[in-house]
KETORTI-410561 format. One line per field, with one value per residue: x, y, z of N, C-alpha, C in turn; residue number from 1. Coordinates in nm, 4 decimals, padded with zeros to 6 digits. Example, Ala and Ser with C-alpha at 12.3 -4.5 7.8 and 13.67 -1.06 7.14 Angstrom:
REM residues 2
nc1 (01.3190  01.2850) $
nc2 (-00.5690  -00.2250) $
nc3 (00.7800  00.7080) $
cac1 (01.2300  01.3670) $
cac2 (-00.4500  -00.1060) $
cac3 (00.7800  00.7140) $
cc1 (01.3200  01.2900) $
cc2 (-00.3300  00.0030) $
cc3 (00.7800  00.7870) $
gumar (1  2) $
//
This chain:
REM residues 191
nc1 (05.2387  05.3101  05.0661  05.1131  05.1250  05.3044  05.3743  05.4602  05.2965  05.0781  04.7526  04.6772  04.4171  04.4080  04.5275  04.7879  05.0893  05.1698  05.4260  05.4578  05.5839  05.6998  05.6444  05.8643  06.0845  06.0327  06.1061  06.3357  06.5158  06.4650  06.5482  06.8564  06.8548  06.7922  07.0309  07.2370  07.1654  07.2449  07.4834  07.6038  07.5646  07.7730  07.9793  07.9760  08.1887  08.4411  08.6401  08.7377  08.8771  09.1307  09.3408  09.6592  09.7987  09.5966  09.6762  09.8737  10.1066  10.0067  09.7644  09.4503  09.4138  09.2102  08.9038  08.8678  08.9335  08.8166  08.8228  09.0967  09.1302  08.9771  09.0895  09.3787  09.2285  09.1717  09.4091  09.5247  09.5967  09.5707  09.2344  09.0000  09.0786  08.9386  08.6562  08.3166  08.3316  08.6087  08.6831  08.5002  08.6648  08.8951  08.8640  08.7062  08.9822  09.1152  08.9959  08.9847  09.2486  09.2836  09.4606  09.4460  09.3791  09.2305  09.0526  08.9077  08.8869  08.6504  08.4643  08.2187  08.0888  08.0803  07.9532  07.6687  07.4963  07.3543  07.1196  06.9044  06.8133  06.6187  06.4571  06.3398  06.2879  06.0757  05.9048  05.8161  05.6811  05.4654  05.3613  05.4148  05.6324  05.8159  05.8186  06.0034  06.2522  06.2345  06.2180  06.4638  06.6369  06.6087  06.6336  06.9372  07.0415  06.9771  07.0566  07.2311  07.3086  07.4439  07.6588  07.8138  07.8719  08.0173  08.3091  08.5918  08.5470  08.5140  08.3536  08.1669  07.9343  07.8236  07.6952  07.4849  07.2609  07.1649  07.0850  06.8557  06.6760  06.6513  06.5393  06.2980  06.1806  06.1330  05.9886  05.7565  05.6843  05.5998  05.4328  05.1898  05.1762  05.0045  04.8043  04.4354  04.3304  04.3812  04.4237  04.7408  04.7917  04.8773  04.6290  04.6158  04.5733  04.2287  04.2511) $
nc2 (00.3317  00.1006  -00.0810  -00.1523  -00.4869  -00.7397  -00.9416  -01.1939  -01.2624  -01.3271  -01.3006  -01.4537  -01.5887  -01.4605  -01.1984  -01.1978  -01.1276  -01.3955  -01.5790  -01.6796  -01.8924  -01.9418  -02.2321  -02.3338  -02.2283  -02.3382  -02.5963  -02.6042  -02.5239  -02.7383  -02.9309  -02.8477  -02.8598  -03.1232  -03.1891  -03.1151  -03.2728  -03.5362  -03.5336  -03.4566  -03.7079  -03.8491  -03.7353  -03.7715  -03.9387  -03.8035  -03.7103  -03.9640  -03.9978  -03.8568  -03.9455  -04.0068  -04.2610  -04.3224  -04.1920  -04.1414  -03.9904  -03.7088  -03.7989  -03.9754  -04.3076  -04.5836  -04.6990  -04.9567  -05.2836  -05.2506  -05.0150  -04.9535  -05.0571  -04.9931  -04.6955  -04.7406  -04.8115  -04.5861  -04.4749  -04.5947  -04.8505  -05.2213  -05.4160  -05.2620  -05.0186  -04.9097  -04.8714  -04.7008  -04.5861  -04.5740  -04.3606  -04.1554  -04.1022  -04.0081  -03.7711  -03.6427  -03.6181  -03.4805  -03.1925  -03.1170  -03.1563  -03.2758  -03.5119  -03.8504  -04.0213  -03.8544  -03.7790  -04.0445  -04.1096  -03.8741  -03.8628  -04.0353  -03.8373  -03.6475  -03.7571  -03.9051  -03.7747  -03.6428  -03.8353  -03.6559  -03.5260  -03.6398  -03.7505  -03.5136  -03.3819  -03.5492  -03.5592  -03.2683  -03.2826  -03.4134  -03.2641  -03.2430  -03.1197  -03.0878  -03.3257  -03.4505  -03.4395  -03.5647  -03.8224  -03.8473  -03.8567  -04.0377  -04.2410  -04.2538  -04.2504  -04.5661  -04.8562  -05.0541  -04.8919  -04.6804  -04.7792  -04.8960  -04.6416  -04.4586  -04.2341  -04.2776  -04.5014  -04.5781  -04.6867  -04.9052  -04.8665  -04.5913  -04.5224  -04.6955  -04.6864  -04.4690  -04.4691  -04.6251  -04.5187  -04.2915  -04.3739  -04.4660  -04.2936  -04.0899  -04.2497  -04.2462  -04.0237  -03.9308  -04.0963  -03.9869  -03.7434  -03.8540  -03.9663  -03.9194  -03.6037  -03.5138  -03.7688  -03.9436  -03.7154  -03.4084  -03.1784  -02.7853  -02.6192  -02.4192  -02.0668) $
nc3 (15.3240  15.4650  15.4903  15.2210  15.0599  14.8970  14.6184  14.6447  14.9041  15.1702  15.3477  15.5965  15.8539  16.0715  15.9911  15.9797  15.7595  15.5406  15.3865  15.0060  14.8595  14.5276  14.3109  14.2177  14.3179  14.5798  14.4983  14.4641  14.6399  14.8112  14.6619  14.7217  14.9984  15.0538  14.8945  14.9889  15.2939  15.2156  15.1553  15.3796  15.5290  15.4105  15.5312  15.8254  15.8317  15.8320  16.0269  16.1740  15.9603  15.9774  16.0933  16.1131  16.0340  15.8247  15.5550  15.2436  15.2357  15.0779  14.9588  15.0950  15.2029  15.0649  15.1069  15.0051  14.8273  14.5974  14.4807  14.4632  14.2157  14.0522  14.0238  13.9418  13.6896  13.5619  13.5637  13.3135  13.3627  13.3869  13.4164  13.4645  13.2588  13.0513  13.0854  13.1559  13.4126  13.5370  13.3268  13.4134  13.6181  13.5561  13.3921  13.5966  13.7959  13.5922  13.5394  13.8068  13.9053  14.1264  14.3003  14.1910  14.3924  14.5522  14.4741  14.4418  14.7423  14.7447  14.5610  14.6744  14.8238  14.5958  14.4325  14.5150  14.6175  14.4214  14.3741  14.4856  14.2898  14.0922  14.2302  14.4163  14.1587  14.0811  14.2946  14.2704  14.0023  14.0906  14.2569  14.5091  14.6809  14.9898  14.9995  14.8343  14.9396  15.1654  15.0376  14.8507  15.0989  15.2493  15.0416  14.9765  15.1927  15.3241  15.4519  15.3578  15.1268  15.2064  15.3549  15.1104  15.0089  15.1263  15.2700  15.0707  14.9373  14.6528  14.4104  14.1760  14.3155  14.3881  14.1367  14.0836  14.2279  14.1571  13.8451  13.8235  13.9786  13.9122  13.6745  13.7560  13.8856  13.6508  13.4906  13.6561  13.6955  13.4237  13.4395  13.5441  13.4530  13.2244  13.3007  13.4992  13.5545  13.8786  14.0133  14.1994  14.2188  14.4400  14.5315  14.4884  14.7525  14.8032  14.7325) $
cac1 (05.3360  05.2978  05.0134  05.1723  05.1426  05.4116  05.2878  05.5024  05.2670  04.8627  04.7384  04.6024  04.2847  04.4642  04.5569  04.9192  05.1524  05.2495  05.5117  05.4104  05.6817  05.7182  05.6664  05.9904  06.1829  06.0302  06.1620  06.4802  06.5291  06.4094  06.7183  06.9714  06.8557  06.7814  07.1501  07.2980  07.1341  07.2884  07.6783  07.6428  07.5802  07.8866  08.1203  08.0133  08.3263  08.5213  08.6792  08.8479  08.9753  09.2076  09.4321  09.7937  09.7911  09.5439  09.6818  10.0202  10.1772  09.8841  09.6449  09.4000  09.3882  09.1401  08.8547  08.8605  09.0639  08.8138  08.8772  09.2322  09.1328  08.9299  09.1745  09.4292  09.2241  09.2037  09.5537  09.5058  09.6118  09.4719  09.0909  08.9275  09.1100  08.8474  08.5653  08.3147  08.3591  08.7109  08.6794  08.4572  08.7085  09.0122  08.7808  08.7419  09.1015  09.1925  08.9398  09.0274  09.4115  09.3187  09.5218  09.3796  09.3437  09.1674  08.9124  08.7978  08.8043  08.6010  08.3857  08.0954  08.0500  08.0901  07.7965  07.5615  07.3841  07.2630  07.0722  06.8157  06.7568  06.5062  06.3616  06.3427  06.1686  05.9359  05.7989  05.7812  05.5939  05.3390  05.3156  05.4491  05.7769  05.8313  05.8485  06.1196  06.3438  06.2312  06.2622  06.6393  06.7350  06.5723  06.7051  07.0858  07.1023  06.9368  07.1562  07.3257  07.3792  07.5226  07.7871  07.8776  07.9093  08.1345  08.4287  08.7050  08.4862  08.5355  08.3124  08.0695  07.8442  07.7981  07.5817  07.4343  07.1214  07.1673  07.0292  06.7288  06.5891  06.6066  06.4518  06.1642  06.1226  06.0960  05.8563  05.6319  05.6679  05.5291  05.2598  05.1611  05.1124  04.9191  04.6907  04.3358  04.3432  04.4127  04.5077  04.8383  04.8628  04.8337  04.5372  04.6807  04.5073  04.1953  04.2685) $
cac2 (00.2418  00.0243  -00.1642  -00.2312  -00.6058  -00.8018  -01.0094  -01.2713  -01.2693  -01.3054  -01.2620  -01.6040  -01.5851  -01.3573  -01.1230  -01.1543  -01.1835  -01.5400  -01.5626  -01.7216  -01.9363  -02.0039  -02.3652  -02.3497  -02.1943  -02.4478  -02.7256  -02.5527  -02.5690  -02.9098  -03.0156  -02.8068  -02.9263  -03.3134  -03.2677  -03.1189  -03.3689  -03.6944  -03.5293  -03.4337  -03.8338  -03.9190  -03.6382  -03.8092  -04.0109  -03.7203  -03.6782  -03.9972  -04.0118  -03.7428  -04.0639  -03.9849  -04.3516  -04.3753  -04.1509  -04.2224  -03.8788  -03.6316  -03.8816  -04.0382  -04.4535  -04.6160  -04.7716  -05.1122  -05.2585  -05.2291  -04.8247  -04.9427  -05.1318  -04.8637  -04.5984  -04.7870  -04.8094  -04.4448  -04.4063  -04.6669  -04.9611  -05.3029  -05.4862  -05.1734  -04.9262  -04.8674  -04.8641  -04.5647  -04.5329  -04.4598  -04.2394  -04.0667  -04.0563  -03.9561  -03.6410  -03.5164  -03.5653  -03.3540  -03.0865  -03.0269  -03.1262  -03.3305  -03.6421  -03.9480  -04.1126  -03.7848  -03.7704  -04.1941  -04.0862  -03.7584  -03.9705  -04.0683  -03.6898  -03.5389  -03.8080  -03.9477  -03.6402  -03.6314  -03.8824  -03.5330  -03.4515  -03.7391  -03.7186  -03.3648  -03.3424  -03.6495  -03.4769  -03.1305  -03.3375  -03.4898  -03.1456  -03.2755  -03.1145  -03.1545  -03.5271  -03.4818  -03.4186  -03.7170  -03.9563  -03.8682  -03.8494  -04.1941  -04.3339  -04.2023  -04.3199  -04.6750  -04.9013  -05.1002  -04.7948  -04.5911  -04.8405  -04.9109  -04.5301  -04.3505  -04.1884  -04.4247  -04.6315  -04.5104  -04.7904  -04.8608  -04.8458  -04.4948  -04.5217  -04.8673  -04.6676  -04.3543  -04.4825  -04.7418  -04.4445  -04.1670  -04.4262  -04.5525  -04.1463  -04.0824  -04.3246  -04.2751  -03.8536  -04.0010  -04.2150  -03.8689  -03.6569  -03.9489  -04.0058  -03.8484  -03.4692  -03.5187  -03.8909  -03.9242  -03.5243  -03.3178  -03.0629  -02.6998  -02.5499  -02.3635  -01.9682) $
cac3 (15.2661  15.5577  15.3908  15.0456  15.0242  14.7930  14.5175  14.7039  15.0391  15.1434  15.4984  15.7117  15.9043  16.1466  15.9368  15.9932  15.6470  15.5046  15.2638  14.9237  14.8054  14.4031  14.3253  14.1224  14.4141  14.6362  14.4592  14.4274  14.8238  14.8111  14.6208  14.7678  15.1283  15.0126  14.8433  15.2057  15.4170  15.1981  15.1581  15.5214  15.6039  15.4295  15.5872  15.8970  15.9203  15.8167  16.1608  16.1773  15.8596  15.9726  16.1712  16.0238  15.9093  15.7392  15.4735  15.2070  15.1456  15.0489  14.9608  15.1745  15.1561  14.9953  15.1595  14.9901  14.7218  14.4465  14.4577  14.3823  14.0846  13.9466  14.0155  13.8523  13.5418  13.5388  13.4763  13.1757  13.4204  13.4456  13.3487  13.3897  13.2023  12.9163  13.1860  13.1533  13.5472  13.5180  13.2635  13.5070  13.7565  13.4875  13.3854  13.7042  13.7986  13.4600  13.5416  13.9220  13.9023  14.2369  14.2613  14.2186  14.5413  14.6293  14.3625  14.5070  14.8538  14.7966  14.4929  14.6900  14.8446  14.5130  14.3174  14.5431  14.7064  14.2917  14.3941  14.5517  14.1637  14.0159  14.3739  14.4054  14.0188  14.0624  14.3519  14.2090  13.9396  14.1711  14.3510  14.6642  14.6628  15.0708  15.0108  14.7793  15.0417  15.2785  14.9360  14.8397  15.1954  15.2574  14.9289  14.9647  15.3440  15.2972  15.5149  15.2311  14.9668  15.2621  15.3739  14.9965  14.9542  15.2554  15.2092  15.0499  14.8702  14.5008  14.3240  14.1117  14.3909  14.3702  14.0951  14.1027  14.2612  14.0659  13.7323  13.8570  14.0739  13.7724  13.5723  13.8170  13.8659  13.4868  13.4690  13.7296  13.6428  13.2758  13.4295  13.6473  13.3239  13.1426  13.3688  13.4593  13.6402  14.0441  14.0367  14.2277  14.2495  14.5613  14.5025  14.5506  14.8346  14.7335  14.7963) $
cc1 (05.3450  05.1833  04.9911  05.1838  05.2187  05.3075  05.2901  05.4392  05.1108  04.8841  04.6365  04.5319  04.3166  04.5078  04.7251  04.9840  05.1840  05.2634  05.4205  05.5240  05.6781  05.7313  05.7946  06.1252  06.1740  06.0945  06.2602  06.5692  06.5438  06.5446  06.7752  06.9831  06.8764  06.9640  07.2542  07.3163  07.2544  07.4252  07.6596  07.6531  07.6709  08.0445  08.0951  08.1317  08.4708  08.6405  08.7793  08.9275  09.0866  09.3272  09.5256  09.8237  09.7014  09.5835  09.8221  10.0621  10.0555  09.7710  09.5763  09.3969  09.2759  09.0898  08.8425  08.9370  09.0027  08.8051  08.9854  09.2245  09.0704  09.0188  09.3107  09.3858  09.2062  09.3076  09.6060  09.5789  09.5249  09.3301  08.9922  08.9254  09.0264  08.6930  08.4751  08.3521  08.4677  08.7508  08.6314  08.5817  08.8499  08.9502  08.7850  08.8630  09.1671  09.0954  08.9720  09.1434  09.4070  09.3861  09.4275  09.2920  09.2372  09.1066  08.8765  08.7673  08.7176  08.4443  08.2727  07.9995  08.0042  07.9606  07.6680  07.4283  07.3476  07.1631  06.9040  06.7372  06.6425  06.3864  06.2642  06.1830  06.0563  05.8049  05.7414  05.6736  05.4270  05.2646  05.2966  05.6174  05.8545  05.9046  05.9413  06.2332  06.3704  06.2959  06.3940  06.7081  06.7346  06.6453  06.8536  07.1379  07.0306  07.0565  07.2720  07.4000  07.4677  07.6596  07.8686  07.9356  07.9560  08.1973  08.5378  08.6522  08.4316  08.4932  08.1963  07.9048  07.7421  07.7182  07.5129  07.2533  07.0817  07.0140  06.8887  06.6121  06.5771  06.5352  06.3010  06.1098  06.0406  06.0056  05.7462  05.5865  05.5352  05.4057  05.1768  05.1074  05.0194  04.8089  04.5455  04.3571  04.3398  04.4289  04.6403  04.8840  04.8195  04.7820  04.6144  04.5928  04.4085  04.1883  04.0960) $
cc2 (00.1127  -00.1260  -00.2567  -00.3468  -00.6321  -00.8793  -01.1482  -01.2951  -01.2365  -01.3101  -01.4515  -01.4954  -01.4213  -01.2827  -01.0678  -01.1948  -01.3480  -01.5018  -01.6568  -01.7631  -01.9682  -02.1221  -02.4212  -02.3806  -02.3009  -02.6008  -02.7060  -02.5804  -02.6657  -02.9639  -02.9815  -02.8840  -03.0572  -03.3268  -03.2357  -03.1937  -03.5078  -03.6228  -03.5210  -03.5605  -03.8659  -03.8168  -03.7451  -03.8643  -03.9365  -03.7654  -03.8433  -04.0919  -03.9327  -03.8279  -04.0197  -04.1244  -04.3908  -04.2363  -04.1631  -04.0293  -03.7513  -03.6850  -03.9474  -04.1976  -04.4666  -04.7169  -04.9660  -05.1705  -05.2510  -05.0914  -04.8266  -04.9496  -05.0519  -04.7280  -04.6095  -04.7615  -04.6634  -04.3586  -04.5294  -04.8233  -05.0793  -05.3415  -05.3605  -05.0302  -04.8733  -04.8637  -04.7203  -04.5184  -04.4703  -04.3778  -04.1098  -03.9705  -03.9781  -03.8490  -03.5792  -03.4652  -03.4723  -03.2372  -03.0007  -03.0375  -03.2226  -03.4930  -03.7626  -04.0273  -03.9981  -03.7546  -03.9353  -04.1499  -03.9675  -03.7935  -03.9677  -03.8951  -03.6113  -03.6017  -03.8524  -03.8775  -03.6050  -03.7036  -03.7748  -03.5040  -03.5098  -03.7011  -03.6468  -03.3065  -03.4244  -03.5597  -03.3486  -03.1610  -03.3452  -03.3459  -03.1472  -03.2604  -03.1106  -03.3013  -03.5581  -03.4998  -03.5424  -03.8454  -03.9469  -03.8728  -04.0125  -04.2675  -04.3230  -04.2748  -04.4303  -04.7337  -04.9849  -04.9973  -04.6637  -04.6553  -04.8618  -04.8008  -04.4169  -04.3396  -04.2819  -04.5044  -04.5619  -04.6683  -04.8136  -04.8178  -04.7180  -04.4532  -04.6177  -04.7802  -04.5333  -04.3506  -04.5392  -04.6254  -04.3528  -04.2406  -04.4463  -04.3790  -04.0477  -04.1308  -04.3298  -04.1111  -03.8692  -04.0346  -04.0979  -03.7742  -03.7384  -03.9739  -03.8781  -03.7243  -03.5476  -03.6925  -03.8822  -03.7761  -03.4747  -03.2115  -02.9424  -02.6885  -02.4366  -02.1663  -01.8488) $
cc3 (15.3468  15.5214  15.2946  15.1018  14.8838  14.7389  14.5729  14.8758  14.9958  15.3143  15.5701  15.7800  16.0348  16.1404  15.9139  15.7884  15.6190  15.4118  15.1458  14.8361  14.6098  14.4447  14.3319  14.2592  14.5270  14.6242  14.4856  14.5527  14.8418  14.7786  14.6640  14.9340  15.1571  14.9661  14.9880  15.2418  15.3372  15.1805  15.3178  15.5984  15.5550  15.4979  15.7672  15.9482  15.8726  15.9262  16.1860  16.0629  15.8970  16.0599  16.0597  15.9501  15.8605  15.5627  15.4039  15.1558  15.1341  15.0225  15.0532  15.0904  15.1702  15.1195  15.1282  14.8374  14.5790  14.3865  14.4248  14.2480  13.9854  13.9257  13.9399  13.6645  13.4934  13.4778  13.4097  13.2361  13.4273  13.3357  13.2977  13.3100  13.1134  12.9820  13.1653  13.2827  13.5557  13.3874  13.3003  13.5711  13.6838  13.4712  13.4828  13.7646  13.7090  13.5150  13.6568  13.9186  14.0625  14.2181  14.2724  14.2784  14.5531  14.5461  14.4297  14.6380  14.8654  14.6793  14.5273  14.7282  14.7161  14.4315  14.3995  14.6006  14.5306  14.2935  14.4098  14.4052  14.0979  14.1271  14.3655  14.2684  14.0244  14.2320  14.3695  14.1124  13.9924  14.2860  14.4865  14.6879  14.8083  15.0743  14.9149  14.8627  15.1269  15.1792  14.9041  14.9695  15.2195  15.1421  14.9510  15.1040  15.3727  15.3359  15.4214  15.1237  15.0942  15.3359  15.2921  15.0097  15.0741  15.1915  15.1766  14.9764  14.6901  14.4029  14.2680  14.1516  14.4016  14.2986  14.0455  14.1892  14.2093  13.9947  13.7380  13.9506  13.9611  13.6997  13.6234  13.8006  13.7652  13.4664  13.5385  13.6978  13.5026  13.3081  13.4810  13.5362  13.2413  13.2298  13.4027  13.5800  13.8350  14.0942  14.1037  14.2473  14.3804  14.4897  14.5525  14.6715  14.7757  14.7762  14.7989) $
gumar (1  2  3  4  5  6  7  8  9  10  11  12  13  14  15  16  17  18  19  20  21  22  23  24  25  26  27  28  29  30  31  32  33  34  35  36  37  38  39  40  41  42  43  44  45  46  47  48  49  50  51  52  53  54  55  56  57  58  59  60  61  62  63  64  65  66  67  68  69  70  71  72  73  74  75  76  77  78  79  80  81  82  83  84  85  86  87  88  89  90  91  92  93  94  95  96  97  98  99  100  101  102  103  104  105  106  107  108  109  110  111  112  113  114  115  116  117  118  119  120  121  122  123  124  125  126  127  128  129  130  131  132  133  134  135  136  137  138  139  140  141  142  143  144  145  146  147  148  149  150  151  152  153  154  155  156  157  158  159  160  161  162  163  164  165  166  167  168  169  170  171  172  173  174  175  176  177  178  179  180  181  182  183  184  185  186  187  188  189  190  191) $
//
């Protein structure tokens, strides 16, 4: 019984076991780790958000005042009341029951580590699902889209690199299936 090899394992040159990951499952990692790594850069400044003034009552204050202006239009206030953004942000407040303020300051945590998913699939695509990981971490913590998007900063920022990266992804996934056999693809390894 000692013997029995899994379907999930082959032996290297040395005869010891190596695991044999599913592609699928590989990817699957890929995102969960790629979506980790980019919430875990904005918890960084967790720690001193936790200053007694910087918060009004149960809510944490708002990093800048156009998280007011959107949070406002949320609760049908103001220019951007009819906004899809705050419609976003009214939805999630109805679904969790969290107040306001604390749906903008928790905002960037809760959307931008989605960022891992276009990534994630374009390089599951290309059969370099590793380098999914490096590309959403790199894209999400890019010195401009990670100062927009800390904690407190409930604006449209958040997905201002969303949409332009799922699209470039989409489209380069597209150009990856159209094109001629091992162009742009990583060859498997031959067993």
């Amino acid at each position: 019984m000692g013997n029995v090899k899994s379907a999930d394992s082959r032996e290297n040159a040395s005869g010891k076991a190596i695991l044999n990951i599913n592609e699928n499952f590989e990817a699957l990692f890929a995102f969960v780790l790629a979506f980790g790594l980019s919430a875990a850069l904005r918890f960084i400044e967790y720690g001193f958000w936790q200053a007694e003034h910087l918060s009004l009552g149960a809510e944490p204050l708002m990093a800048t005042h156009d998280a007011y202006a959107w949070l406002a239009g949320a609760k049908g206030v103001g220019v951007y009341a009819g906004a899809p953004f705050t419609a976003m942000i009214r939805w999630i407040h109805q679904i969790t029951g969290m107040e306001l303020g604390t749906v903008g300051f928790w905002l960037p945590v809760m959307t931008v580590p989605w960022l891992a998913f276009p990534a994630c699939l374009l390089a599951r695509v290309m059969r370099m699902t590793e380098a999914g990981v490096i590309f959403a971490v790199m894209s999400g913590s890019s010195i401009g889209f990670l100062v927009r998007t800390r904690l407190g900063f409930c604006d449209t920022d958040l997905v201002a690199l969303f949409f332009p990266l799922a699209f470039a992804c989409a489209l380069a996934a597209w150009l990856v299936t159209q094109t001629r056999p091992g162009w742009g693809r990583a060859t498997p390894p031959h067993e």
